[in-house]
Backbone atoms as SQL, in Angstrom:
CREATE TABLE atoms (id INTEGER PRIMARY KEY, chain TEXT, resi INTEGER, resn TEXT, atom TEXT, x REAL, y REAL, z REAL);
INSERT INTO atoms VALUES
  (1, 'A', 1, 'UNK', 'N', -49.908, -34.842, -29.099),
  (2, 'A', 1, 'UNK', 'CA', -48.453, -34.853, -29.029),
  (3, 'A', 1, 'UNK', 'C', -47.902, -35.308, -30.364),
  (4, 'A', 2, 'UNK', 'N', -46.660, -34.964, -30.807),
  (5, 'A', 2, 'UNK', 'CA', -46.534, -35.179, -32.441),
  (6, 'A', 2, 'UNK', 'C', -44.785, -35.505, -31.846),
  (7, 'A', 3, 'UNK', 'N', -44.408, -36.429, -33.352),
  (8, 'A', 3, 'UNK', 'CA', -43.194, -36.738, -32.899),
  (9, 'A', 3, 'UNK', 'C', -42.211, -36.220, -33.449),
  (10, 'A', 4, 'UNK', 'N', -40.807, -36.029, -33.482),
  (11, 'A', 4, 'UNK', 'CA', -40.284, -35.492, -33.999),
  (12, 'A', 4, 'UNK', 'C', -39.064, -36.889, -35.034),
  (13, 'A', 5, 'UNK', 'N', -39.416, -37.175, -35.766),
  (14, 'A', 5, 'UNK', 'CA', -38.421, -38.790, -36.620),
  (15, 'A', 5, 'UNK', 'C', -37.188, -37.895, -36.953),
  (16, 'A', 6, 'UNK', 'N', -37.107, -36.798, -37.195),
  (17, 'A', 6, 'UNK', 'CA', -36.085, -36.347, -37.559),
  (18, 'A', 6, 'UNK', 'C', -35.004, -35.822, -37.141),
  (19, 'A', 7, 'UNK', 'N', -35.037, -35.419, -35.757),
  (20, 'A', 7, 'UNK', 'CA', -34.450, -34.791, -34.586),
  (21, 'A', 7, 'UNK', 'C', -33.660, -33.306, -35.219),
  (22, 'A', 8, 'UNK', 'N', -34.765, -33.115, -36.044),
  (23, 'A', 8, 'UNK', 'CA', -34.261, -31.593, -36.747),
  (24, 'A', 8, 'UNK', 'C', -35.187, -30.624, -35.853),
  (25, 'A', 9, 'UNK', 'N', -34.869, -29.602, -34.922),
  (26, 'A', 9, 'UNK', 'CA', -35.873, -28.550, -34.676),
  (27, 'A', 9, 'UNK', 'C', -37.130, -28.021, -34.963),
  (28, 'A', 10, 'UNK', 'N', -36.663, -27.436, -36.604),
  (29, 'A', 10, 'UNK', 'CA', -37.793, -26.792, -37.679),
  (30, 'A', 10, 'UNK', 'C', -38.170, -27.972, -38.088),
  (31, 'A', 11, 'UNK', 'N', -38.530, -29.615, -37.738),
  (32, 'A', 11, 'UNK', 'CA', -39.285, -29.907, -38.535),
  (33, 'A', 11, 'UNK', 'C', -40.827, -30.178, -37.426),
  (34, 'A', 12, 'UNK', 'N', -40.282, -30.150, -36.032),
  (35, 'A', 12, 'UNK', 'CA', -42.163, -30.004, -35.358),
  (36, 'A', 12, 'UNK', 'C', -42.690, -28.245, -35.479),
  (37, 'A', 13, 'UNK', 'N', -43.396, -28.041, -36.115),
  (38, 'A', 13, 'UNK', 'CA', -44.264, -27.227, -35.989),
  (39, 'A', 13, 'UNK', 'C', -44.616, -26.211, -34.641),
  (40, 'A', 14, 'UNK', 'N', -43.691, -24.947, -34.512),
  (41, 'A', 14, 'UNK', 'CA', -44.167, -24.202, -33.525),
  (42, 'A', 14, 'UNK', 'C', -42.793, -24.688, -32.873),
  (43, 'A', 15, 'UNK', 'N', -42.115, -24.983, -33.113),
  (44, 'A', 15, 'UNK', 'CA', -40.849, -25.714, -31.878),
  (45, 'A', 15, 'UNK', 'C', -39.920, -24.304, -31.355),
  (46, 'A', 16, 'UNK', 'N', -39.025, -24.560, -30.770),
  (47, 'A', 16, 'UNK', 'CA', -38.708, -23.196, -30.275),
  (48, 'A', 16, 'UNK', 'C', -37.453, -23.488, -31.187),
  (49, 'A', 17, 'UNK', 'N', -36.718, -23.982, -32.195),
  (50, 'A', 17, 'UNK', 'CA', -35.637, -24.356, -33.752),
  (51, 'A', 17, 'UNK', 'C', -35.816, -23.279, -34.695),
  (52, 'A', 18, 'UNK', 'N', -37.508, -22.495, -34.704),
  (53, 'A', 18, 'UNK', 'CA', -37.456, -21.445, -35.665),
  (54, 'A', 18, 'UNK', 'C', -38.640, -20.692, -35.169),
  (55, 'A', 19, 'UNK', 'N', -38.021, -19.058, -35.346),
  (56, 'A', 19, 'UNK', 'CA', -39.141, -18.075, -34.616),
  (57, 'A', 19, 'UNK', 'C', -40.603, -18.589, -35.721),
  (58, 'A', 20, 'UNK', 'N', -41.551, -17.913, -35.100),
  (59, 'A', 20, 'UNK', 'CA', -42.958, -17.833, -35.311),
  (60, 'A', 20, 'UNK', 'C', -42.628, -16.893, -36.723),
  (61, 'A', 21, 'UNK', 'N', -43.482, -17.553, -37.844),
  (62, 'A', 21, 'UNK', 'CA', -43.456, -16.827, -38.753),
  (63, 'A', 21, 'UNK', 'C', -42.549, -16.656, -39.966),
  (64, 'A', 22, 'UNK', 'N', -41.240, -17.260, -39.382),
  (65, 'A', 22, 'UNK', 'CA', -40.253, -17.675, -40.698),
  (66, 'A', 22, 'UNK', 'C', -40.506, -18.907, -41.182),
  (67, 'A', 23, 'UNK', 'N', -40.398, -18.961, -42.525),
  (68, 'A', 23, 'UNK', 'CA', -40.660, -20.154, -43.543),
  (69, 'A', 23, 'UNK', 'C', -39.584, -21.489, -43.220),
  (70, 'A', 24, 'UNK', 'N', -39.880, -22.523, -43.134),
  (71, 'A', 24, 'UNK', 'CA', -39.076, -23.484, -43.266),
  (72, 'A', 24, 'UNK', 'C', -38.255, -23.249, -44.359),
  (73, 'A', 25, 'UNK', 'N', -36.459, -23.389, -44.032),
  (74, 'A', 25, 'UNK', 'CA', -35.261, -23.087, -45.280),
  (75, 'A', 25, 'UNK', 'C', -34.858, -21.779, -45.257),
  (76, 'A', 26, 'UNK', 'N', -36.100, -20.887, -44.808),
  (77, 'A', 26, 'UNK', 'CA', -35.738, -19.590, -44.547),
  (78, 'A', 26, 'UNK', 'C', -33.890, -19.607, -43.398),
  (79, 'A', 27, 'UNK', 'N', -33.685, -18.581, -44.191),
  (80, 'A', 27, 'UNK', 'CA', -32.597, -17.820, -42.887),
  (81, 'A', 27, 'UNK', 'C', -32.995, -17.446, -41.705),
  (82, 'A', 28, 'UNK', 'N', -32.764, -17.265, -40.361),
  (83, 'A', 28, 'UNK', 'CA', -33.062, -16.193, -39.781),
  (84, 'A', 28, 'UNK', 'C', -32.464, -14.953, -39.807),
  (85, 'A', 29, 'UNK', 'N', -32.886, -14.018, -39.379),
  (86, 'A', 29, 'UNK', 'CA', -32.547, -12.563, -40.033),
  (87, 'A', 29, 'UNK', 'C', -32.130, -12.476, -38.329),
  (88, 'A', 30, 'UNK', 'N', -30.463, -11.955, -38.749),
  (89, 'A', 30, 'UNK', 'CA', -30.129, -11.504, -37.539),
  (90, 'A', 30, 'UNK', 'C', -29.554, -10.086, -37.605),
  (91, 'A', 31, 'UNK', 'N', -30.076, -9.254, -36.169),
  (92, 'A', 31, 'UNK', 'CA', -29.595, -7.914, -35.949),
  (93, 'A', 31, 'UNK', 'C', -28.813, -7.856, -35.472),
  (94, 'A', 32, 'UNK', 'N', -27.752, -6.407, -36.040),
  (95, 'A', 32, 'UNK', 'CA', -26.352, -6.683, -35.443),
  (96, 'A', 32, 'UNK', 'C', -26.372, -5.749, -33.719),
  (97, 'A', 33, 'UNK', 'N', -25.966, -6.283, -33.249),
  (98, 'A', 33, 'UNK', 'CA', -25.440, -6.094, -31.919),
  (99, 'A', 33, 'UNK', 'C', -25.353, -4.207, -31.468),
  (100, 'A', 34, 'UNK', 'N', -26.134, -4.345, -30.410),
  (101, 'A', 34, 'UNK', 'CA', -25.694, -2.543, -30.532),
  (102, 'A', 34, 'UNK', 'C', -25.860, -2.570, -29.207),
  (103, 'A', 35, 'UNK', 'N', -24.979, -1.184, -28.625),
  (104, 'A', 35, 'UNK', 'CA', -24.210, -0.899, -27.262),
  (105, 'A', 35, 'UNK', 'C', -24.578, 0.830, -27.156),
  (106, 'A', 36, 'UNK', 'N', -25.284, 1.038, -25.934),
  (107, 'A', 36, 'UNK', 'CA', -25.002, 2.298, -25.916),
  (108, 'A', 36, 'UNK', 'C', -24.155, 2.641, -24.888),
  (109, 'A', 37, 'UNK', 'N', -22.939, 3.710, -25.708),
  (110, 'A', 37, 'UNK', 'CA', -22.026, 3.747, -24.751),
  (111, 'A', 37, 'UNK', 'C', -22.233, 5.096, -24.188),
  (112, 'A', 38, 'UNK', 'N', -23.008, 6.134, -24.532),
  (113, 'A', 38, 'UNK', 'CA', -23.117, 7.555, -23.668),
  (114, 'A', 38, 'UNK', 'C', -22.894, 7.166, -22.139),
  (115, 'A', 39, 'UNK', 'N', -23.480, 6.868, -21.457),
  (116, 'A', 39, 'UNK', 'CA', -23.002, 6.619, -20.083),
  (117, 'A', 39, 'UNK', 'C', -21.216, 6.524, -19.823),
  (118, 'A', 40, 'UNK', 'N', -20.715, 6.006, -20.912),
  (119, 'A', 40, 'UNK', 'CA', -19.089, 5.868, -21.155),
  (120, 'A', 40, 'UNK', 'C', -18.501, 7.241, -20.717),
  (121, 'A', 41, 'UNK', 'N', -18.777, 8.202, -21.445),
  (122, 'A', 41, 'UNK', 'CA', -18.727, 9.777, -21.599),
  (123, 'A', 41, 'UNK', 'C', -18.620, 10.035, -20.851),
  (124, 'A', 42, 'UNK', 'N', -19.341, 10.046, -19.772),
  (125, 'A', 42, 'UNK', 'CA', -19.950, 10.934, -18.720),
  (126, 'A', 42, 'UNK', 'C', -19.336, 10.182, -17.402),
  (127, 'A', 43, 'UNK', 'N', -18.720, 8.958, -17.489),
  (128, 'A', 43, 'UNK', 'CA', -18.026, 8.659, -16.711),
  (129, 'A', 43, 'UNK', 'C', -16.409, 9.069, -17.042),
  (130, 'A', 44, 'UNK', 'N', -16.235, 8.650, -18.693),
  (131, 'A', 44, 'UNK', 'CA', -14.406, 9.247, -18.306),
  (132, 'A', 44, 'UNK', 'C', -14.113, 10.733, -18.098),
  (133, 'A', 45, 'UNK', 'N', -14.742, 11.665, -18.251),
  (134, 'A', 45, 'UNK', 'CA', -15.115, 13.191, -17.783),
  (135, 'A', 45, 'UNK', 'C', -14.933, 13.466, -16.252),
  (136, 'A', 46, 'UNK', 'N', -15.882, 12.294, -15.226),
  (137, 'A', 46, 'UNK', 'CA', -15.869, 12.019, -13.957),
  (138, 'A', 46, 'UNK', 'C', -14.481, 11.469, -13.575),
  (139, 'A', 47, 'UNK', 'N', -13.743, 10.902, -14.603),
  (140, 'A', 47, 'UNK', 'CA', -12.297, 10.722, -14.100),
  (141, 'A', 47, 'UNK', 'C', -11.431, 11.014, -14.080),
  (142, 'A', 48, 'UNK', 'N', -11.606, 12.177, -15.722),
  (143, 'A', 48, 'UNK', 'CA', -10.618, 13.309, -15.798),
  (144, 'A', 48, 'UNK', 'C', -10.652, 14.400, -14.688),
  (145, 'A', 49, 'UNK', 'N', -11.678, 14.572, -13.754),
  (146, 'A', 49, 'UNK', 'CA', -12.021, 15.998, -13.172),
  (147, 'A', 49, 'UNK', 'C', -11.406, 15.601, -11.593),
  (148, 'A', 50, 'UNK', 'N', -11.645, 14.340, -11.406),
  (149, 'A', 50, 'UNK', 'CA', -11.312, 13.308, -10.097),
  (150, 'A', 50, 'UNK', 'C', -9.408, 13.818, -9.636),
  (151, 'A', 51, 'UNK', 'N', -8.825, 14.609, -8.497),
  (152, 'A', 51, 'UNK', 'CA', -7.530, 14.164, -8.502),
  (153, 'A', 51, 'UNK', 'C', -6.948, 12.849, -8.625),
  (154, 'A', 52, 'UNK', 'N', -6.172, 12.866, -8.601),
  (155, 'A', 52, 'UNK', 'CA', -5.228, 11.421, -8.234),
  (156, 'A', 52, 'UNK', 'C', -4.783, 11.141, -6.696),
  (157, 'A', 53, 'UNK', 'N', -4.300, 12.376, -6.647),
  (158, 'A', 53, 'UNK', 'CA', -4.420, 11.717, -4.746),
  (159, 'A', 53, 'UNK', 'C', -5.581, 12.994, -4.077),
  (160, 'A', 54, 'UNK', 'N', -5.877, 12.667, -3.081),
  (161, 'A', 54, 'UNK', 'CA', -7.109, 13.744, -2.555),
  (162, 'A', 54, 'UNK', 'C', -6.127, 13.861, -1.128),
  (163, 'A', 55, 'UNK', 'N', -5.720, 15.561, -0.869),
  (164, 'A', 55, 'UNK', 'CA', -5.234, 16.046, 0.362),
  (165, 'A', 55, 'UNK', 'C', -5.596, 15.016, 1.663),
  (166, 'A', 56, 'UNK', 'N', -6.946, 15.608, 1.758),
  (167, 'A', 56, 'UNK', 'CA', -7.795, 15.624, 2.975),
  (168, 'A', 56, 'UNK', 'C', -7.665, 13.509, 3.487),
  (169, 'A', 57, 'UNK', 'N', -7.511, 13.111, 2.280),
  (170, 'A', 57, 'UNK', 'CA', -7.451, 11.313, 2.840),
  (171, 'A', 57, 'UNK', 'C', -6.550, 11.274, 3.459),
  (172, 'A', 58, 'UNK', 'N', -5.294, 11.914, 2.666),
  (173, 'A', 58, 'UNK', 'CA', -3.777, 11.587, 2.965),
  (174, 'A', 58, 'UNK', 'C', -3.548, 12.089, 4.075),
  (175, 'A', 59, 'UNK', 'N', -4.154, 13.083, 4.818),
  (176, 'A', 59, 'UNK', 'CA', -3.607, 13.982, 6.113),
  (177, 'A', 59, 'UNK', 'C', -4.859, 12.930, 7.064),
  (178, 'A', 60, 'UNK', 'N', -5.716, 12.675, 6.494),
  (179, 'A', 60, 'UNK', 'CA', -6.618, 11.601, 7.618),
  (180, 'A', 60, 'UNK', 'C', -5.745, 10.130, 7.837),
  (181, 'A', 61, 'UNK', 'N', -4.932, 9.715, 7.325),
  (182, 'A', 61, 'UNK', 'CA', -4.454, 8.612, 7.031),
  (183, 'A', 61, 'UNK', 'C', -3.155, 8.579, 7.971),
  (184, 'A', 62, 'UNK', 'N', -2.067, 9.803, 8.188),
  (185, 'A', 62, 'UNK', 'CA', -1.235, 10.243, 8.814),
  (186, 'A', 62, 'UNK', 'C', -1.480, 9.781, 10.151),
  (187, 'A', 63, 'UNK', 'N', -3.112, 11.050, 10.560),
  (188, 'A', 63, 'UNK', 'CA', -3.562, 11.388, 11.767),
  (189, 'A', 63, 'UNK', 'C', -3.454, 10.072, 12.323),
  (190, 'A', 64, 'UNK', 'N', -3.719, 9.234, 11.470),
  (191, 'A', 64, 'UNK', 'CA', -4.541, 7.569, 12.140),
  (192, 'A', 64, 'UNK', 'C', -3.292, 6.724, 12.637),
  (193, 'A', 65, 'UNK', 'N', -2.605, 6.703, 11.534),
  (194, 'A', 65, 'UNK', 'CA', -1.144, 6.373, 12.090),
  (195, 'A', 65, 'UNK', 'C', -0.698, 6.548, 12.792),
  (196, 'A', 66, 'UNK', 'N', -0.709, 8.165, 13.172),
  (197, 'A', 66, 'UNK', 'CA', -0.296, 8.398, 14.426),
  (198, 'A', 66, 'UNK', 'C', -0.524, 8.015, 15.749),
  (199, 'A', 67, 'UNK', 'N', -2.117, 7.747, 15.575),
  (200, 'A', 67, 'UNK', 'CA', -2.471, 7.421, 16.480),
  (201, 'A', 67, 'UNK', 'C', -2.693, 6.117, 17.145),
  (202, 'A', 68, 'UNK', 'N', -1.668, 6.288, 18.577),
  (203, 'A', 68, 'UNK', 'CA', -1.366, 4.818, 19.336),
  (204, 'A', 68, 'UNK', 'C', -2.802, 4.178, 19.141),
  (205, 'A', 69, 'UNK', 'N', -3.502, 4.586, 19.895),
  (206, 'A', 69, 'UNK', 'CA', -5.330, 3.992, 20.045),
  (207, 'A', 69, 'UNK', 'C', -5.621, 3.403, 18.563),
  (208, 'A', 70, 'UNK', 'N', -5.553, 3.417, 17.919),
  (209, 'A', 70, 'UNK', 'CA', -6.197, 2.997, 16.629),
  (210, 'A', 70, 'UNK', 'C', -5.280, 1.919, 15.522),
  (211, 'A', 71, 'UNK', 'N', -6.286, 0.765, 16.055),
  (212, 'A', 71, 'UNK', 'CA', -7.053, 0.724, 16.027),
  (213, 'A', 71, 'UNK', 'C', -7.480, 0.068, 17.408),
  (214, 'A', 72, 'UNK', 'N', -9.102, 0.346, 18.053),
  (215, 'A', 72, 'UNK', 'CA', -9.072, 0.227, 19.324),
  (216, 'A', 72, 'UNK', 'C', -8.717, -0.978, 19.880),
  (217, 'A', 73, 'UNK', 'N', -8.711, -1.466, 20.942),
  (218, 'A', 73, 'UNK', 'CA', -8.237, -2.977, 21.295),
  (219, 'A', 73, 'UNK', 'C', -9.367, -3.803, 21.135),
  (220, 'A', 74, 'UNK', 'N', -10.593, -3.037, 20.998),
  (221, 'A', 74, 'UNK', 'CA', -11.526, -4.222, 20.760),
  (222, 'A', 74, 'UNK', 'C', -11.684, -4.350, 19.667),
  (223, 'A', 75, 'UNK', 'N', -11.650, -3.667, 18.153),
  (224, 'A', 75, 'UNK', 'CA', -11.660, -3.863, 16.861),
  (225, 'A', 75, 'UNK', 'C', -10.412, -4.815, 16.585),
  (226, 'A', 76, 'UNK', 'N', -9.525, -5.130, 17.030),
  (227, 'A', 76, 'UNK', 'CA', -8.205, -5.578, 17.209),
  (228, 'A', 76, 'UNK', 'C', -8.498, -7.072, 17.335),
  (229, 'A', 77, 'UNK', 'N', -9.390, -7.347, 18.726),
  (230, 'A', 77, 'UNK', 'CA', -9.873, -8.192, 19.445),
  (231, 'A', 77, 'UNK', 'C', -10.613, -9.221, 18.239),
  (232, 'A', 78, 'UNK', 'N', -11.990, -8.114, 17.797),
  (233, 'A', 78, 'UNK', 'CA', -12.932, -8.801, 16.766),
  (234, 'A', 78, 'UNK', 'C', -12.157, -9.548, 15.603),
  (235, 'A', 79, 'UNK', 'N', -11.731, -8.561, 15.043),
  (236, 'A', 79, 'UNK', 'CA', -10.683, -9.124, 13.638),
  (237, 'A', 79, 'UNK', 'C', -9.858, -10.379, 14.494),
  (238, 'A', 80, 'UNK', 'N', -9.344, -10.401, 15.368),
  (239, 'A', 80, 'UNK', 'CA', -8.484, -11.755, 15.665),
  (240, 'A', 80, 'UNK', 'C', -9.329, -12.683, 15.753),
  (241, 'A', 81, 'UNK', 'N', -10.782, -12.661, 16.474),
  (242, 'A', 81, 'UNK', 'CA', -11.684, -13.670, 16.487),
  (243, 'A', 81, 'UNK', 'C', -12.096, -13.950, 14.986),
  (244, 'A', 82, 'UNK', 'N', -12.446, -13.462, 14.333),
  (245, 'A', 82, 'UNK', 'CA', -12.988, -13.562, 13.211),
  (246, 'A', 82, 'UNK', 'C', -11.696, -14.385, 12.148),
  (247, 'A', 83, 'UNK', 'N', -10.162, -13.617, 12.322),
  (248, 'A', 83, 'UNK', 'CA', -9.531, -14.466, 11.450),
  (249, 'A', 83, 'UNK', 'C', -9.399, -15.841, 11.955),
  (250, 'A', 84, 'UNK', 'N', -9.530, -16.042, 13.250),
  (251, 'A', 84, 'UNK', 'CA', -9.269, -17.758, 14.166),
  (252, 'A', 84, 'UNK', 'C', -10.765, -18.788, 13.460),
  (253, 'A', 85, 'UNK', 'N', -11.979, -17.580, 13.676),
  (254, 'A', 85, 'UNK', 'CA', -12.662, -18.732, 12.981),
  (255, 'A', 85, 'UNK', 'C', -12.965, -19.107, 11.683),
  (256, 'A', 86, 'UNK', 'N', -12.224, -17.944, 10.471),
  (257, 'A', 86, 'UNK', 'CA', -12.436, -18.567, 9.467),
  (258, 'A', 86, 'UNK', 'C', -10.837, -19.340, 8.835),
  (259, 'A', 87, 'UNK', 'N', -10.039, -19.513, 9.853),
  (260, 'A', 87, 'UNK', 'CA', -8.695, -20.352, 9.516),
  (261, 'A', 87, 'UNK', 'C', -8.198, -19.467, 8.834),
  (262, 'A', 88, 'UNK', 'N', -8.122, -18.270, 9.132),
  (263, 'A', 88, 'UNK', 'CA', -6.837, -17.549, 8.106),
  (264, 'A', 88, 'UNK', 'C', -5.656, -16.996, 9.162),
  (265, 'A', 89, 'UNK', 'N', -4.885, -17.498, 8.513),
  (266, 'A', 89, 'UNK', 'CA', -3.086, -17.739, 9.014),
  (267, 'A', 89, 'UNK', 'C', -2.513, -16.170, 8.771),
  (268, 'A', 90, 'UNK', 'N', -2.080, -15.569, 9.815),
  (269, 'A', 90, 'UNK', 'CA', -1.859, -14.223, 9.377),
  (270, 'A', 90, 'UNK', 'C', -0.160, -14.165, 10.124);
């Protein structure tokens, strides 16, 4: 076990203060940062092609409204139990 008097990193030998192989005083050599953004592409393409509203939701969304039954009395039921036991005030 070896001590360190100096409480400098690079001065124990092998310490994790300086990679394996750089000289004491040395710099470390740092690489700059890189991102690949292709995946970027190929998603804003997927958003240009995407409508903004989609027919088929909006006429499903109507239907539902319309409809007295829905949502059933027991989904109704659950959600009320569920907001009573986690204390949310509705």
């Amino acid at each position: 076990m070896s001590a360190n008097a100096s409480n400098r990193p690079e001065a124990t030998p092998g310490s994790p203060g300086r990679p394996r192989g750089q000289a004491a005083g040395q710099e470390p050599r740092l690489e700059p940062d890189k991102a690949d953004l292709n995946g970027s592409e190929a998603l804003d393409r997927a958003l240009q092609e995407t409508p903004e509203v989609r027919p088929e939701k909006v006429a499903q969304a109507k239907a539902l409204i319309e409809d007295a039954a829905y949502p059933s009395a027991d989904v109704v039921a659950k959600i009320a139990s569920l907001m009573a036991e986690s204390g949310i005030n509705a």
